[in-house]
C-alpha positions as a LaTeX table, in Angstrom:
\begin{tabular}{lrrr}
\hline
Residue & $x$ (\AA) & $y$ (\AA) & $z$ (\AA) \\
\hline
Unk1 & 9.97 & 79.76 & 116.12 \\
Unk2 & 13.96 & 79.06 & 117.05 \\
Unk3 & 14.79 & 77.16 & 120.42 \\
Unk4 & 17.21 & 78.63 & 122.32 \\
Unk5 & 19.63 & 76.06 & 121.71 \\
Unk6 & 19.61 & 76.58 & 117.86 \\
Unk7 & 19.90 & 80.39 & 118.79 \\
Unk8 & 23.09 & 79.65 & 121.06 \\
Unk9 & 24.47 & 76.74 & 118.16 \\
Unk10 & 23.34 & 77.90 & 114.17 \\
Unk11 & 24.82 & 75.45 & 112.61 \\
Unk12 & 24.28 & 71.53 & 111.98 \\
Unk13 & 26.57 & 69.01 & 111.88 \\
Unk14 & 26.48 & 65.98 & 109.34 \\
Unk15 & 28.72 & 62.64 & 109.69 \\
Unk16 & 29.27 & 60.72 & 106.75 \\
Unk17 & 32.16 & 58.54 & 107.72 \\
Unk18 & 33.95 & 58.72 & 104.28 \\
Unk19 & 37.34 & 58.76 & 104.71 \\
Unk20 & 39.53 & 61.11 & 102.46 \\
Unk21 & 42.50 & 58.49 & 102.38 \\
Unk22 & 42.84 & 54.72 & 102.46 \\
Unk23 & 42.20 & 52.90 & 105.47 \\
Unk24 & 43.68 & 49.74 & 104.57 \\
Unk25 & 46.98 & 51.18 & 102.91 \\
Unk26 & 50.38 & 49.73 & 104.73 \\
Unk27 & 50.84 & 52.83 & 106.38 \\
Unk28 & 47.25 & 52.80 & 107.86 \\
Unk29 & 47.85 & 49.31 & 108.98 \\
Unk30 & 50.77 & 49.97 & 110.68 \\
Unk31 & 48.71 & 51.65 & 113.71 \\
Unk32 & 47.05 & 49.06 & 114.49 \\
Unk33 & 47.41 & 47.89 & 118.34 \\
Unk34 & 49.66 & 44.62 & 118.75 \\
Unk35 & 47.32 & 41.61 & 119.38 \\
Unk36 & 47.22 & 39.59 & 122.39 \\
Unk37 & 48.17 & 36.59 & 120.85 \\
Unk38 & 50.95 & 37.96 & 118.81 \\
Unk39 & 52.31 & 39.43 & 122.43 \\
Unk40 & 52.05 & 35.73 & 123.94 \\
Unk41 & 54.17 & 34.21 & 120.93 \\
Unk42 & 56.62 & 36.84 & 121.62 \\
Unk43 & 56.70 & 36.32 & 125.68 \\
Unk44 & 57.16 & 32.49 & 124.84 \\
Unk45 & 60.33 & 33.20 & 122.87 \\
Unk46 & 61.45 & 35.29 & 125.60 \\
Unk47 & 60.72 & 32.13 & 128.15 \\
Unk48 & 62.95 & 30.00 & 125.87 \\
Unk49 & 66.27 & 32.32 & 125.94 \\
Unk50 & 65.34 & 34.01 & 123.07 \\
Unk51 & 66.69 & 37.36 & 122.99 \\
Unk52 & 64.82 & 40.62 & 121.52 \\
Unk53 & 66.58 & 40.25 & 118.35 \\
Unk54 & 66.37 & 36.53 & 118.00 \\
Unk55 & 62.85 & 36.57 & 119.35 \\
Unk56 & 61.84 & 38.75 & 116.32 \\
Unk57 & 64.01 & 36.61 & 113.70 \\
Unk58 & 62.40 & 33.38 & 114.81 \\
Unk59 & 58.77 & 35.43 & 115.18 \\
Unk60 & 59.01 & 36.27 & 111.12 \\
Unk61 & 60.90 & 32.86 & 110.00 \\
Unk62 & 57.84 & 31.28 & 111.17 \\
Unk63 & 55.26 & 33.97 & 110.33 \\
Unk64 & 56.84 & 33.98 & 106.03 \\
Unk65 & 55.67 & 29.91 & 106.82 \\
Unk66 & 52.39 & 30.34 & 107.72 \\
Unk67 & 51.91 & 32.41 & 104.94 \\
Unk68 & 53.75 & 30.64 & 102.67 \\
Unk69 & 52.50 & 30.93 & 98.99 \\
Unk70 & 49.66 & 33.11 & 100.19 \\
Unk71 & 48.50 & 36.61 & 98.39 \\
Unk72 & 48.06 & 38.24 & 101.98 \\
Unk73 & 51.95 & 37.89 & 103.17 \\
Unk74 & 52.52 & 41.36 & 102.47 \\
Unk75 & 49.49 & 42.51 & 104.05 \\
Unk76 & 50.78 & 40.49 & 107.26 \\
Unk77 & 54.40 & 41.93 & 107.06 \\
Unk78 & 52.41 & 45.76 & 107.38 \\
Unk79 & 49.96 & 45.05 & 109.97 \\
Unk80 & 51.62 & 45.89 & 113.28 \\
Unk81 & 48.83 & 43.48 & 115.12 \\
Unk82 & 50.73 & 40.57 & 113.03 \\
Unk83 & 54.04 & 41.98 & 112.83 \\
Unk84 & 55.29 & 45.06 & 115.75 \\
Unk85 & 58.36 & 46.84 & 114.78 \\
Unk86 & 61.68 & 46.33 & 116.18 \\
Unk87 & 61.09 & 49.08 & 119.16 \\
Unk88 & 57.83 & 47.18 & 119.64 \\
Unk89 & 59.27 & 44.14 & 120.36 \\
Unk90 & 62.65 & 45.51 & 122.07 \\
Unk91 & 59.72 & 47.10 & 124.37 \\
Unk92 & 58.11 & 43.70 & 125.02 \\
Unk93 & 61.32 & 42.17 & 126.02 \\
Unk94 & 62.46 & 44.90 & 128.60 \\
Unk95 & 58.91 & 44.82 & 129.85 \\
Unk96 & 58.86 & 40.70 & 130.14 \\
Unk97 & 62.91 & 41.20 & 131.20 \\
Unk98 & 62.24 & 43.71 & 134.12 \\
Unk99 & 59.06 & 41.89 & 134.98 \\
Unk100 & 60.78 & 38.42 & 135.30 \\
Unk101 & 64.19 & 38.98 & 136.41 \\
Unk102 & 64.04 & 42.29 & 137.57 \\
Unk103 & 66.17 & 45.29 & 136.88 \\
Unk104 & 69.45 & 45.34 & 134.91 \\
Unk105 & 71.08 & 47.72 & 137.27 \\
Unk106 & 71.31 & 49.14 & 140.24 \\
Unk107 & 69.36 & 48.57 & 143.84 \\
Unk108 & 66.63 & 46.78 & 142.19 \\
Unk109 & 69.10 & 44.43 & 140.18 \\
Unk110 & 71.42 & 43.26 & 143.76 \\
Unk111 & 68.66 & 42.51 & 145.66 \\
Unk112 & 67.48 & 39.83 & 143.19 \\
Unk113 & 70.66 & 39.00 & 142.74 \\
Unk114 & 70.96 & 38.55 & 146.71 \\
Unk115 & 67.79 & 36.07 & 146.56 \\
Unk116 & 68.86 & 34.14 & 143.48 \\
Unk117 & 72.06 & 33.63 & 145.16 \\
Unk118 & 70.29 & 32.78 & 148.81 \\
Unk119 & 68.46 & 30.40 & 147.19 \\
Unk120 & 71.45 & 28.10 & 145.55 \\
Unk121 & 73.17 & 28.13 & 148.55 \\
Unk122 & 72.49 & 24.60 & 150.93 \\
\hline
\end{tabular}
């Protein structure tokens, strides 16, 4: 006897999980979401005057030391948790810029400017 679900659905449907190409290949690695502590290191650069550019300079200077003389450096450099691209961190800044001192232009932009100025005058 066939239920009426297997009448409506003939087929079956079997999961494996076996993938058909490496999953921990540079290119799979560089997917990954950008970790919450790599995002604070970045957003303390940014605190200290650091720009996008230099942010990311200083953020990989010090990164090549931690790993210094380790086999996993490479693996580091392609994991975008460890190390975002350049868009991913010229995205952090704007979003830490606009969040912190507001926009760079227009309405936005004058009336912090208005405040910041209000607020050195005696």
């Amino acid at each position: 006897h066939v239920s009426s679900k297997h009448k409506q659905y003939p087929c079956f449907v079997k999961l494996y999980f076996n993938h058909n190409h490496p999953v921990r290949s540079g290119h799979a690695l560089s997917f990954r979401p950008i970790s919450q502590a790599v995002k604070d290191s970045y957003i303390h650069l940014f605190q200290n005057g650091n720009s996008a550019s230099s942010a990311r300079h200083e953020y990989l200077t010090c990164l090549q030391l931690e790993h210094d003389g380790k086999p996993h450096y490479q693996i580091a450099l392609a994991d975008r948790s460890i190390n975002p691209s350049v868009q991913d961190v010229h995205r952090l800044f704007r979003s830490w810029r606009e969040s912190n001192m507001g926009a760079e232009n227009g309405k936005a932009m004058f009336e912090k400017l208005q405040k910041y100025t209000a607020s050195l005058m005696f």
